[in-house]
C-alpha positions in Angstrom: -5.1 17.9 -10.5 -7.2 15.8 -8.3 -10.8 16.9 -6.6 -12.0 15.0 -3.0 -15.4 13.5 -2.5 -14.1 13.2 0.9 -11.4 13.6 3.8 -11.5 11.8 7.0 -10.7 9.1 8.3 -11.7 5.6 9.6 -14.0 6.9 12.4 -14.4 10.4 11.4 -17.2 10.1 8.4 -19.1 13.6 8.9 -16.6 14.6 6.3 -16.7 10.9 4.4 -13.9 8.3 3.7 -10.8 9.9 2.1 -11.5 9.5 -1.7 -10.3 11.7 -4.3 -11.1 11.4 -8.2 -10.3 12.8 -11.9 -13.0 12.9 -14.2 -13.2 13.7 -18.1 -16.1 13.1 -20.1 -17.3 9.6 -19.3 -14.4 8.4 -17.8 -13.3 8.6 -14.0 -10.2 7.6 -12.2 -11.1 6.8 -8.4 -8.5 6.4 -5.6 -9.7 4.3 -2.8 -13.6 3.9 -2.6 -14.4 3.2 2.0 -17.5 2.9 3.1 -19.2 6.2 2.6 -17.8 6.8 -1.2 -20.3 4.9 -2.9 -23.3 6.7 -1.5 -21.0 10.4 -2.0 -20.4 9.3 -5.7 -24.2 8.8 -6.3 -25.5 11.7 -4.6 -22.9 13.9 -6.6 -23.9 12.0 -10.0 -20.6 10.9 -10.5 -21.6 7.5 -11.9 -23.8 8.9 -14.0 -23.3 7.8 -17.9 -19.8 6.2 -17.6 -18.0 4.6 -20.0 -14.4 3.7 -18.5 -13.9 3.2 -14.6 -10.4 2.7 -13.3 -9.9 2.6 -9.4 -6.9 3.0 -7.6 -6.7 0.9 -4.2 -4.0 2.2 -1.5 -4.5 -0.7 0.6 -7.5 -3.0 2.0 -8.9 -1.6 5.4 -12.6 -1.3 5.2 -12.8 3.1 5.1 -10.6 2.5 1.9 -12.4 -0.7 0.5 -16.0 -0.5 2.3 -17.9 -0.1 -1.1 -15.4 -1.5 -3.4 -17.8 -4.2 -4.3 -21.0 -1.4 -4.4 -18.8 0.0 -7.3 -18.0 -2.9 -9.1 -21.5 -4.2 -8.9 -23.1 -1.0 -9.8 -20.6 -0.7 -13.0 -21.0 -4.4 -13.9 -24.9 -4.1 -14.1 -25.9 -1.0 -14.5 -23.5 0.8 -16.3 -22.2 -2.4 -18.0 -18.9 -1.7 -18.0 -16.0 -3.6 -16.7 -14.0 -1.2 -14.0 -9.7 -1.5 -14.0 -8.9 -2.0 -10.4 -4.8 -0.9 -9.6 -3.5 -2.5 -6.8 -0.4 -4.1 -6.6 -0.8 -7.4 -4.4 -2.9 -9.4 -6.6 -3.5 -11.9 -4.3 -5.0 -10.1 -1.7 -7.1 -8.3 -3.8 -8.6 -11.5 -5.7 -9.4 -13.2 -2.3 -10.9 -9.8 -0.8 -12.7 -9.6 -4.0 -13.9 -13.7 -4.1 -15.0 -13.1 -0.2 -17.6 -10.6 -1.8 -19.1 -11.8 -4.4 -17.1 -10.4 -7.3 -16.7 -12.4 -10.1 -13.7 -12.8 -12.4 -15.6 -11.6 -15.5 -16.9 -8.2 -13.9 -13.2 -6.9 -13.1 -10.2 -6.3 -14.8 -6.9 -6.4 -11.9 -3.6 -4.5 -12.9 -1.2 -5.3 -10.5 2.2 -3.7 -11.5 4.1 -1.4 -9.3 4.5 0.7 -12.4 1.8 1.3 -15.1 1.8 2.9 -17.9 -2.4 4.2 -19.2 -4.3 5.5 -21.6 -7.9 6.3 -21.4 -10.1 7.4 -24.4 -10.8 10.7 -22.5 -8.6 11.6 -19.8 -5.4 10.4 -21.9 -2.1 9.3 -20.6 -1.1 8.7 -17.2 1.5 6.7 -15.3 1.2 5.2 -12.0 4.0 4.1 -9.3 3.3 2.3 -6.1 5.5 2.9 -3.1 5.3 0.6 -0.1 4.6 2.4 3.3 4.3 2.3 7.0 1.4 1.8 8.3 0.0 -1.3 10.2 1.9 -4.7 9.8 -1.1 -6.8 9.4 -1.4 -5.9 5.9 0.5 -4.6 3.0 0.0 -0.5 2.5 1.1 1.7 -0.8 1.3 5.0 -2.2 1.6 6.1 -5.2 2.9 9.0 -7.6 0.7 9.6 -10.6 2.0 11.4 -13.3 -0.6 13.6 -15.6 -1.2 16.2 -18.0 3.1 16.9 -17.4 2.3 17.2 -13.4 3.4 14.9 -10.7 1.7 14.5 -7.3 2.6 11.8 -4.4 -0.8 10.2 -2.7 0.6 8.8 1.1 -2.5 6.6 1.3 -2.7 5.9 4.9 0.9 6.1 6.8 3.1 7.2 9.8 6.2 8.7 7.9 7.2 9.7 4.6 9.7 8.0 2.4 13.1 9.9 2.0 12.9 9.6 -1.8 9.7 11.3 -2.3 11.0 14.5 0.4 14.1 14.6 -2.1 11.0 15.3 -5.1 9.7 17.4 -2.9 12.5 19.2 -1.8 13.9 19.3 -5.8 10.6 20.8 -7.0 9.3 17.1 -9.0 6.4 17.3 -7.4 3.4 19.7 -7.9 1.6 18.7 -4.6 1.6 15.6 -2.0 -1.1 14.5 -0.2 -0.3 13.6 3.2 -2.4 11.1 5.7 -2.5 13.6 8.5 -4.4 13.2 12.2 -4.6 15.2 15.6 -4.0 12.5 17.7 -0.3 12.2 18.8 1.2 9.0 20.2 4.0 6.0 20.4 3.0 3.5 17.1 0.2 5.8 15.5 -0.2 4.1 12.2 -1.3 7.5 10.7 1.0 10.9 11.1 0.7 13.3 13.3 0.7 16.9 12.7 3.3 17.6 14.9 5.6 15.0 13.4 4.6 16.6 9.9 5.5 19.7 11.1 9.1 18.0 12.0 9.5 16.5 8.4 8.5 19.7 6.2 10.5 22.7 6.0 8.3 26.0 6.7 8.7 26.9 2.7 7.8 23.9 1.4 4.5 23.3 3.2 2.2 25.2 0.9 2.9 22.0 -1.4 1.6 19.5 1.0 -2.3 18.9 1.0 -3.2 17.1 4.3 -5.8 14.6 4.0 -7.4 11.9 6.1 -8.3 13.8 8.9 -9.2 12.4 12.0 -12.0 14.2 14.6 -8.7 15.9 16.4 -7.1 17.4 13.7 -7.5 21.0 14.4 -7.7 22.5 10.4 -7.6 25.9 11.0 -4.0 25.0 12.4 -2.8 22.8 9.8 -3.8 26.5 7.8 -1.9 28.6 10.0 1.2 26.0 9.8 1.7 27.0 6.4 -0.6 23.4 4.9 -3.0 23.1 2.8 -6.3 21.4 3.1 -8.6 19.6 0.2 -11.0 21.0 -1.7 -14.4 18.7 -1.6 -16.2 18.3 -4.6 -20.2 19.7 -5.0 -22.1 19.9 -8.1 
């Protein structure tokens, strides 16, 4: 359903921010836009000749928001278009948003933890936030988007999954979930590990879980061999 422009993590940005996107005609749906995703989406011409912009924020740490304001600026005055930003704290957003510049005029904020869309060319879709667990300093989501009669669960960045999104899982109500996954393996991670993932998903029901923000120690030719799947990264 959904195509990369990149999968790492914070530190790890030889293989760019974790960003993922559907595109239709002139419209684009972005989830999360860090620090390397504005550059990634104009070398890969993604920008190029939109209409309708929505952007979907997990949460505010800087390799999820780094060129938030890149995108808005680039949309407002060159594309001249007005982007739909989906986030549910409004608060937070706004401020984040004041703090860099953006003006009131040059965004549109949807903050509900459910949403109902339509876009002129990619159609009807539905979003639900989730909260997560992931650092304490600020608030963290994930969502489940529902498209085109599919379902998929984006973790966004966090140490566990919820026990109503396993029971999809386990039922068959999801076609895939995305799943913040890293190498590194200790006591208050605020990403999971891929031993603890390995603990939480039953051998036959890996090959619907897509593991995405990688750190530098995630070993992927394991996560393959552990039944996982890894993301596809767009190229033109």
């Amino acid at each position: 359903m959904i195509q990369f422009i990149g999968c790492g993590s914070a530190f790890n940005t030889r293989i760019g921010n974790t960003s993922a996107f559907l595109k239709k005609g002139d419209s684009l749906l972005l989830i999360d836009c860090g620090g390397t995703v504005f550059h990634r989406l104009q070398a890969m011409q993604l920008l190029d000749g939109l209409k309708r912009l929505h952007i979907v924020i997990t949460h505010t740490h800087p390799d999820h928001v780094g060129s938030l304001g890149d995108i808005i600026f680039y949309a407002y005055y060159v594309l001249k278009i007005t982007p739909k930003l989906y986030f549910p704290e409004n608060r937070l957003l706004k401020t984040f948003l004041q703090c860099i510049g953006v003006e009131k005029q040059m965004v549109e904020i949807i903050s509900n933890l459910t949403v109902d869309a339509a876009d002129q060319e990619l159609g009807a879709f539905n979003l639900s936030f989730i909260p997560v667990t992931h650092v304490t300093t600020i608030p963290a989501f994930g969502f489940l988007l529902e498209y085109e009669g599919a379902r998929i669960f984006y973790s966004g960045d966090s140490n566990s999954i919820r026990e109503s999104v396993l029971r999809m899982l386990e039922k068959g109500e999801l076609e895939r979930m995305y799943q913040d996954t890293c190498g590194l393996d200790y006591d208050q991670n605020p990403h999971l590990s891929l031993r603890k993932l390995c603990e939480i998903i039953p051998v036959d029901l890996r090959s619907k879980v897509c593991c995405i923000h990688h750190d530098a120690y995630l070993d992927r030719e394991q996560v393959k061999t552990l039944g996982f799947q890894l993301p596809d990264i767009y190229s033109m």
